[in-house]
C-alpha positions, -999 to 999 in steps of 0.1 A, spaced: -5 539 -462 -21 532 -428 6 551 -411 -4 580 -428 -40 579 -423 -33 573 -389 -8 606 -386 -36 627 -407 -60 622 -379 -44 627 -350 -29 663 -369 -64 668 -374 -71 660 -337 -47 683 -325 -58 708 -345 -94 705 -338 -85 706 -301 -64 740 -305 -93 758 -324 -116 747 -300 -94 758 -268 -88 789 -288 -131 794 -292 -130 789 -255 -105 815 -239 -108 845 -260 -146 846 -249 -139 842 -212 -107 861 -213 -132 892 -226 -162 890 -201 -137 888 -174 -119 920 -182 -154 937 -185 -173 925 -154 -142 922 -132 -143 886 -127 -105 867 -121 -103 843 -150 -89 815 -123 -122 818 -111 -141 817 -147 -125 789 -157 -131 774 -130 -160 746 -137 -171 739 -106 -182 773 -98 -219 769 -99 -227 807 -100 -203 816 -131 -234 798 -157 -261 812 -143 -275 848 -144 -293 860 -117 -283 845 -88 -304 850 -55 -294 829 -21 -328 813 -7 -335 815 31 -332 781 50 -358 759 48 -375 755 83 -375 721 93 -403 695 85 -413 668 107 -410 635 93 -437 621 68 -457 657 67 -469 663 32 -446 679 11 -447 705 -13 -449 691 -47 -414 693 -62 -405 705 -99 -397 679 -127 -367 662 -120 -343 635 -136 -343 615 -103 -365 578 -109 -391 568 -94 -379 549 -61 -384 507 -63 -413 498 -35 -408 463 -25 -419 442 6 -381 451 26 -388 489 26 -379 518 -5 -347 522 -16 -337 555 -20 -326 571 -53 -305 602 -57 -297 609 -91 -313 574 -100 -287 560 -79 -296 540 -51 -286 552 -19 -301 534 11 -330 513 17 -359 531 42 -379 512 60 -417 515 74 -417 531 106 -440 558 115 -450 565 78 -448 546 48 -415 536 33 -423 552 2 -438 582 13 -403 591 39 -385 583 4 -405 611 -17 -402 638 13 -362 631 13 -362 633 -25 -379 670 -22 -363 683 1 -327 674 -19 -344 687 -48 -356 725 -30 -319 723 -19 -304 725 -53 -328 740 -70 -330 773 -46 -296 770 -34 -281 777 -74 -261 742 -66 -247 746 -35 -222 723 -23 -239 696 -1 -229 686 38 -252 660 59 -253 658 94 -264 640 122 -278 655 150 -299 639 181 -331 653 192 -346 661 222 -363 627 219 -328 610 220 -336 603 182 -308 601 157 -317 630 125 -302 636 96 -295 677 82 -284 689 51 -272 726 44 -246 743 19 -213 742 31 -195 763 47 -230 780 58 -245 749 73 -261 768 102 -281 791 80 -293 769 54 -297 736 72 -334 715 69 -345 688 82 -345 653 61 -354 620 81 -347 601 109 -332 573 113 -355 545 129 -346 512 146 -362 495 118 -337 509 96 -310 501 114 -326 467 117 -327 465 84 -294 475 78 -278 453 102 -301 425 89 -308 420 122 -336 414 143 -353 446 157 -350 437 195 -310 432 185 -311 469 179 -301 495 204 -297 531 204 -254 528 195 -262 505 164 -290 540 155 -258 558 158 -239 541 136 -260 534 108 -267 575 110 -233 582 107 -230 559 77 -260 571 59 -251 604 61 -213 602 44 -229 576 17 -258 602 16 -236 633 13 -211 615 -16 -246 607 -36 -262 644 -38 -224 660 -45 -223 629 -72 -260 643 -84 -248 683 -83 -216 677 -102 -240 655 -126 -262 687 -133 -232 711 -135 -224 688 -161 -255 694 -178 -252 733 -175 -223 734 -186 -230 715 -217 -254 739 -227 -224 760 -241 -216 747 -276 -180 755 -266 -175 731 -235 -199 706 -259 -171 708 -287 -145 706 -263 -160 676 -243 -167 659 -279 -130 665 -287 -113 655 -255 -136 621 -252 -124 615 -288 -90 622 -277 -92 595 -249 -103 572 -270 -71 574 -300 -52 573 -267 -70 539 -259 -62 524 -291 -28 531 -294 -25 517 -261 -40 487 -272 -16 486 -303 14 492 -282 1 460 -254 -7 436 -285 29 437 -301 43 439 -267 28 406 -255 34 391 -289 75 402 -291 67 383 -252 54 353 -264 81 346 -288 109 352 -268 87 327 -245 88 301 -270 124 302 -280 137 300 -242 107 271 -237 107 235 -249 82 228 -277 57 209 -249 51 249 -234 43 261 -268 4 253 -261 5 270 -231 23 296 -238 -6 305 -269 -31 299 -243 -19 327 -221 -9 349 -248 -51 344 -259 -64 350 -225 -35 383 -214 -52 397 -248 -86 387 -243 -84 403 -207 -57 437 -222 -84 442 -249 -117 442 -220 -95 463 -195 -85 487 -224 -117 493 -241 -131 495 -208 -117 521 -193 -114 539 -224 -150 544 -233 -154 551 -192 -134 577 -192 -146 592 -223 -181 591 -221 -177 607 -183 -156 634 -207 -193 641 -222 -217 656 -198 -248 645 -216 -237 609 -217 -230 612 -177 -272 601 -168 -268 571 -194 -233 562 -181 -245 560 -141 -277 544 -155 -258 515 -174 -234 514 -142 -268 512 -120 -282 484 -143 -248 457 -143 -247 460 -103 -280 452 -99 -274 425 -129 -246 414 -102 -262 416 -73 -291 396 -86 -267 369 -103 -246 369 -66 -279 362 -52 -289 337 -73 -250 315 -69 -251 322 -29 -285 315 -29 -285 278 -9 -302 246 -28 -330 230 -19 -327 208 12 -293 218 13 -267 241 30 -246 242 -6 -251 270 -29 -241 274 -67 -217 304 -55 -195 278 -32 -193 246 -53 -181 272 -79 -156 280 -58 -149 243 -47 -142 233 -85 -121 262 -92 -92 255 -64 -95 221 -68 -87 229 -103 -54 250 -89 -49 219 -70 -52 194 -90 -27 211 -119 -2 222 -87 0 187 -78 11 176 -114 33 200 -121 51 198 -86 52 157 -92 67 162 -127 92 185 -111 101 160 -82 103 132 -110 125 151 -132 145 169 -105 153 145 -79 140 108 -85 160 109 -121 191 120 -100 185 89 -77 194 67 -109 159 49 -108 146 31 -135 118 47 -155 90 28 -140 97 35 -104 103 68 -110 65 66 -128 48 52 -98 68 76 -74 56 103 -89 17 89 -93 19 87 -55 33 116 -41 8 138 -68 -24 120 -51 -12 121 -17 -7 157 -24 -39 163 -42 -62 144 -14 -45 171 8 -57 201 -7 -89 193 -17 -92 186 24 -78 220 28 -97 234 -2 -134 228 16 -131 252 42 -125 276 20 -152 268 -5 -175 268 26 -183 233 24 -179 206 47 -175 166 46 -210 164 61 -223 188 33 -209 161 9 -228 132 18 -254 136 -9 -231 138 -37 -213 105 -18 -244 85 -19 -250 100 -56 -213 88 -65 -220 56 -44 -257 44 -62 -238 56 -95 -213 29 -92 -232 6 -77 -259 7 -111 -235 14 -143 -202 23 -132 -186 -11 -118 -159 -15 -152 -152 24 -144 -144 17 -105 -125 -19 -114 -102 0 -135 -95 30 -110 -92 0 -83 -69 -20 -105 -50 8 -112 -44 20 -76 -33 -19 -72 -8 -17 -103 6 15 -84 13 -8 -49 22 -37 -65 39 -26 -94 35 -58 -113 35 -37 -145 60 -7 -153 65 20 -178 89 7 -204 81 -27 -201 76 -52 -228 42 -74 -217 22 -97 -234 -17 -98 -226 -35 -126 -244 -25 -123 -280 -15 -89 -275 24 -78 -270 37 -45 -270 57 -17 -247 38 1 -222 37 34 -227 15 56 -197 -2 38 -169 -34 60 -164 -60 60 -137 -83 40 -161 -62 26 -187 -29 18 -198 -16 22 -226 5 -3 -253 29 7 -281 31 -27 -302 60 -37 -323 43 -20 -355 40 15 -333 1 10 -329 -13 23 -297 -36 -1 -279 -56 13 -251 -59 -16 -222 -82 -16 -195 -62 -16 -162 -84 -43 -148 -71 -67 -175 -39 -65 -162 -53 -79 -127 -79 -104 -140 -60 -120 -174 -26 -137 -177 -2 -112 -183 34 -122 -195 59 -94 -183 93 -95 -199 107 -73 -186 100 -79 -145 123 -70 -123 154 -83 -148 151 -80 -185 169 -106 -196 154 -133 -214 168 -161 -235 156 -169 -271 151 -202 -287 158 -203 -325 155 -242 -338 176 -254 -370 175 -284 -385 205 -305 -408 205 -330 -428 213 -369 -419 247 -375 -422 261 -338 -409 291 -335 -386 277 -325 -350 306 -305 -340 308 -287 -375 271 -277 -370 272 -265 -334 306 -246 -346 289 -228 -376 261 -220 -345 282 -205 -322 304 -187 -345 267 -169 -362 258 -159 -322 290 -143 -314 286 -121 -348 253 -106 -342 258 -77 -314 224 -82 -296 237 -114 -282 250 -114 -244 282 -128 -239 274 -136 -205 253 -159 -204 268 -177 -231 253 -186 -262 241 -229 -261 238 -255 -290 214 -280 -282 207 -315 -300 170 -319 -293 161 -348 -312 163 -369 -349 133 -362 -369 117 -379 -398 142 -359 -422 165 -340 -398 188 -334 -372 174 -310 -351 191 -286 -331 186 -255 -308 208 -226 -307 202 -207 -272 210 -173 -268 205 -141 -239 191 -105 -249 189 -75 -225 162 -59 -248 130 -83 -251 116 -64 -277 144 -67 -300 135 -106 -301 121 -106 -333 146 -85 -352 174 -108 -336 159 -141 -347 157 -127 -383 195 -115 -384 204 -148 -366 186 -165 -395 204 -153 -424 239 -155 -402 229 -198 -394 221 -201 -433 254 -180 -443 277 -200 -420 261 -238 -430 265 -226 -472 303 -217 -457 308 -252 -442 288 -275 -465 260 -281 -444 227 -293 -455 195 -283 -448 171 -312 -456 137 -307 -469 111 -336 -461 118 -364 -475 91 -399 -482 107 -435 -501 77 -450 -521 84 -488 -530 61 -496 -566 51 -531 -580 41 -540 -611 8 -555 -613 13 -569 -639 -2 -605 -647 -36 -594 -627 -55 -598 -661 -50 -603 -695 -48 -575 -720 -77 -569 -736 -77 -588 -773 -96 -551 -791 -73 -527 -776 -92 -515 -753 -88 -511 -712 -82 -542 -691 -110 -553 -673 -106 -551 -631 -97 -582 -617 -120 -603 -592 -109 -611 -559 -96 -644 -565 -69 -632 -588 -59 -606 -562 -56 -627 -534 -33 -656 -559 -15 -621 -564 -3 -609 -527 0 -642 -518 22 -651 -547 40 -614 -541 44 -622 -499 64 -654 -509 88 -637 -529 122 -618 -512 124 -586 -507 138 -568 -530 173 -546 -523 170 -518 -548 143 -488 -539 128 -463 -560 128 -431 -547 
C-alpha cells in the first residue's frame, strides 16, 4: 500500500513538473518570435534586462569624497549595520562583509555612504553585473571602485578608502605595525570579498524579480519539492544500506563487537540523517527565490551563533592561559589515546604474548604495562596539540594533589597498591587466593579493585590495597600444586595395613589425584574411640579441593564397607552401684528418706574395702 502511495506522488510530481515547463515555454517561445529576441537568450535567467520593461543605462556616477553626505537612498532590504566599540561592520544584503573602522569620519557614517552608493548602482544600473577595484590616489592612498562589468571605465564611482586603521584592524594589529604594503593587501582583499557579496546580493534580487512571475513561482515550488522526494529516497536508500552493513558486520564479528557495532550504526545514522536533511532543505529552499533573504538570514544568525560560542571556548579563564576551547580538545585525544592504547595492548596480548606460551597472568600484567607506558606517551604528545603545557597544569596538579591529600587517600592506596600488584605480581589472574575468610578465583585486576569469583560463582569486589596490607593466602603462586589433608578415623582393633590399603587403592581411583607425588597414609595418633589416620594426596587445580575431598569421601567409606572396616563412633563405659542399704524403705510406701552423712561415709568406706569388680556395664 505504501509503495503505491509513494508511486502516485512522484506520477503526480512528474506530471506537475511537465505542465508547469509546458506553462513556461509556449509563452517565451511566442514573445520571442514577435519581438525578435533568441530564446537562448530569454531563457536565460540571469539576463537582468529580459524582466524588465523600459530599460534606460544611467551615466556614471561622479566620484564622492569619502564621508560627504549622501543622497538619501530608496527603501532597501539591506539591515541596518551593527555599531559597536571595534568599528561598523558592513552589511551587503544583510550579510556582513567587512568591519570599517573610525578614521576620518565615523565608522557608521563611511558604512551608510558605501551602502548607497551599492544601492544607486543596482538600482540605476537595471542590475548590472558588479566589478571592484582598487586603485591608488594621488595621495598614495589605497581606493576602492565599483562599475558594471565589461564597461568599468564608464560607469565606475568612488566607494571608500581603505585607512590604516582598517588594516589595523584587520591585521589585529597595532596601528604603528601598519605600513603602506599591509594597506595594499587588505584593499586587495576587501575588494574580491566585496565584489562576491554585491553579485551574491544582485543574483538575490534577480531572484526576487523573477519570482514575480507565477510561472518561475510554480516552477521553483515544484523543483524545491522535487529536491526534497529526492532527499528522502536518498535517506531510505542510506538507512537499509547501513543496516544490510551492520548485519553482515555482526555475523563476520564476535558477539563482544556487537555493542559497538550498534553504536556506530546509531551515530552513521544520526550523522546520514543531519547531512541528508541538511542539504536537502539547503538546496531546496535556495530553489525558492522568496525563501533566498530567510535562507542567508538563518545562515547569517548560526555563524554568528558560532562565532560567539568559538569565542566563548577560546576565550582564556581567569588567571589562566587555559581556555574551554583547548581542554576540550585535551579530553577528546586523550580519549583517542586512551582507547588506542587498549585496543593495541589487547592486540599485543592476544597476538604475540599468547604465542609466547605464557601463563594467563603474565600475559595480564604484560599487557597492563605496555597499555600505560603507551598511554603516558601520548597524553605527553597530546598537550602540544591541545595547546597546553605541563606548566599550564599545575593548578589542576595542586587541585588533584589537596584532593587526595583531604578525602581521597583509600582512592590513591588502591591505585598505589595496584601499580605494586603489577611489579610484584604477588597476585595473578586465574589464581585461587584466600583473603581473610574470603576464597575465591581472581577474575580482573583493575586499577582500583580486583575482582573475586568464589566457589558459588559470586563476584566479590576487593579493594587492591587489601591485597598489600592483609594476609593473603595464594594457592596458586608460582606452582599450583598443593597437597590435601583428608583425616579418617577406624575402629580399635583394625588391621593397619588393611586400612592404609583400602586408602591408597580410594586415591588412585579418583582422577584429580597426582600420581607424582604419590598419594601418603599417615597414622597420626590413637584417640579416645579411634585410630586415626591421614590420607595425603597432590592436586594441580586448588580449587577443585573441595569437590575432591567429597568424592574421596564416599570412595574411603565404599572401600572400608568392602574390607570390613569399622568406623567407630564415640564411645564412654559407665560403672553403676547399687545403693542399696543407705536407708531403710519407708514402712507407708512412700519415698525413702535421704541419708545423713554418717551413713554415707560407713557406705564408701564399706564400698572402698571391697574388690573390684571384673564385669562392666556398658
Amino acid at each position: 500500500m505504501m509503495g503505491v502511495r509513494v508511486k502516485q506522488a512522484i506520477s503526480a510530481l512528474l506530471v506537475g513538473l511537465m505542465v508547469g515547463i509546458c506553462l513556461w515555454f509556449i509563452p517565451v517561445a511566442a514573445v520571442a518570435s514577435s519581438s525578435g529576441i533568441p530564446l537562448a537568450q530569454a531563457l536565460d535567467f540571469r539576463d537582468p534586462n529580459f524582466f524588465l520593461t523600459n530599460p534606460s543605462p544611467t551615466p556614471a556616477e561622479a566620484p564622492t569624497p569619502e564621508g560627504s553626505p549622501s543622497p538619501t537612498p530608496s527603501p532597501s532590504p539591506i539591515g541596518i549595520p551593527f555599531t559597536g566599540q571595534e568599528g561598523t561592520e558592513l552589511l551587503v544584503g544583510n550579510i556582513p562583509v567587512f568591519r570599517l573602522q573610525t578614521a576620518e569620519y565615523p565608522s557608521d557614517v563611511r558604512a551608510d555612504n558605501i551602502r548607497a552608493v551599492i544601492e544607486r548602482f543596482l538600482d540605476e544600473g537595471q542590475l548590472p553585473e558588479p566589478e571592484v577595484r582598487v586603485a591608488q590616489d594621488p595621495n598614495g592612498q589605497y581606493i576602492l571602485r565599483l562599475g558594471e562589468r565589461g564597461r568599468f571605465e564608464r560607469t565606475q564611482r568612488y566607494l571608500f578608502t581603505v585607512t590604516y586603521a582598517d588594516a589595523a584592524a584587520e591585521r589585529r594589529a597595532a596601528l604603528g605595525q601598519v605600513g603602506l604594503n599591509e594597506v595594499r593587501l587588505v584593499a586587495n582583499s576587501w575588494a574580491g570579498r566585496l565584489e562576491q557579496a554585491i553579485e551574491d546580493y544582485r543574483e538575490d534580487l534577480l531572484a526576487l524579480q523573477r519570482a514575480q512571475d507565477p510561472r518561475v513561482l510554480i516552477l521553483s515550488i515544484l523543483a524545491g519539492i522535487a529536491t526534497l522526494v529526492v532527499g528522502f529516497f536518498l535517506w531510505r536508500l542510506f538507512d537499509r544500506s547501513l543496516t544490510r552493513l551492520q548485519g553482515f558486520l555482526e555475523l563476520k564479528a564476535g558477539e563482544v563487537w556487537h555493542t559497538w557495532i550498534d553504536i556506530g550504526g546509531v551515530l552513521l545514522r544520526g550523522a546520514g540523517a543531519l547531512l541528508i536533511v541538511g542539504i536537502s532543505l539547503d538546496r531546496g529552499i535556495s530553489l525558492v527565490p522568496a525563501l533566498r533573504p530567510f535562507q542567508r538570514s538563518f545562515y547569517l544568525g548560526l555563524s554568528r551563533l558560532i562565532g560567539t560560542a568559538l569565542g566563548v571556548l577560546t576565550q582564556p579563564l581567569p588567571n589562566s592561559s587555559l581556555s574551554i576551547a583547548s581542554l576540550l580538545v585535551f579530553i577528546a585525544l586523550s580519549i583517542l589515546v586512551f582507547t588506542g592504547a587498549h585496543y593495541i595492548s589487547v592486540g599485543l596480548k592476544q597476538r604475540f604474548l599468547a604465542r609466547l606460551g605464557l601463563d594467563l597472568g603474565t600475559q595480564e600484567s604484560s599487557a597492563a604495562i605496555f597499555k600505560y607506558i603507551l598511554t603516558l606517551l601520548g597524553i605527553l604528545l597530546v598537550l602540544p596539540f591541545s595547546g597546553l603545557n605541563l606548566s599550564s597544569l599545575t593548578v589542576i596538579a595542586g587541585a588533584v594533589g589537596l584532593g587526595i591529600g583531604f578525602g581521597l587517600q583509600n582512592l590513591s592506596n588502591n591505585y598505589i597498591s595496584y601499580v605494586a600488584i603489577l611489579l610484584e605480581r604477588p597476585i595473578q589472574i586465574g589464581d585461587l587466593v584466600q583473603v581473610d575468610d574470603l576464597l575465591g578465583t581472581v577474575e580482573r585486576i583493575g586499577p582500583r579493585a580486583t575482582v573475586l569469583r568464589t566457589l558459588d560463582r559470586i563476584f566479590v569486589v576487593v579493594p587492591n590495597s587489601r591485597f598489600t596490607e592483609s594476609k593473603v593466602v595464594n594457592w596458586s603462586y608460582r606452582d599450583p600444586r598443593c597437597r590435601i589433608h583428608i583425616p579418617v578415623g577406624v575402629a580399635y582393633g583394625s588391621d593397619t595395613a588393611l586400612v592404609t590399603e583400602a586408602l591408597l587403592s580410594a586415591a588412585k581411583e579418583n582422577s584429580r589425584v597426582l600420581s607424582s607425588p604419590a598419594p601418603q597414609v599417615w597414622l597420626n595418633s590413637f584417640g579416645p574411640s579411634a585410630l586415626n589416620f591421614e590420607l595425603l594426596v597432590w592436586i594441580n587445580r586448588p580449587q577443585d579441593q573441595f569437590v575432591l575431598i567429597s568424592e574421596l569421601n564416599f570412595l574411603i567409606e565404599a572401600e572400608f564397607r568392602r574390607r570390613g572396616i569399622r568406623i567407630p563412633f564415640p564411645q564412654q563405659d559407665i560403672h553403676i552401684r547399687s545403693l542399696e542399704g543407705f536407708a531403710p524403705p519407708s514402712k507407708n510406701g512412700g519415698s525413702h528418706p535421704l541419708p545423713d552423712a554418717d551413713s554415707i561415709q560407713a557406705a564408701l568406706k564399706e564400698a572402698a574395702q571391697l574388690p573390684e569388680d571384673k564385669g562392666s556395664t556398658s
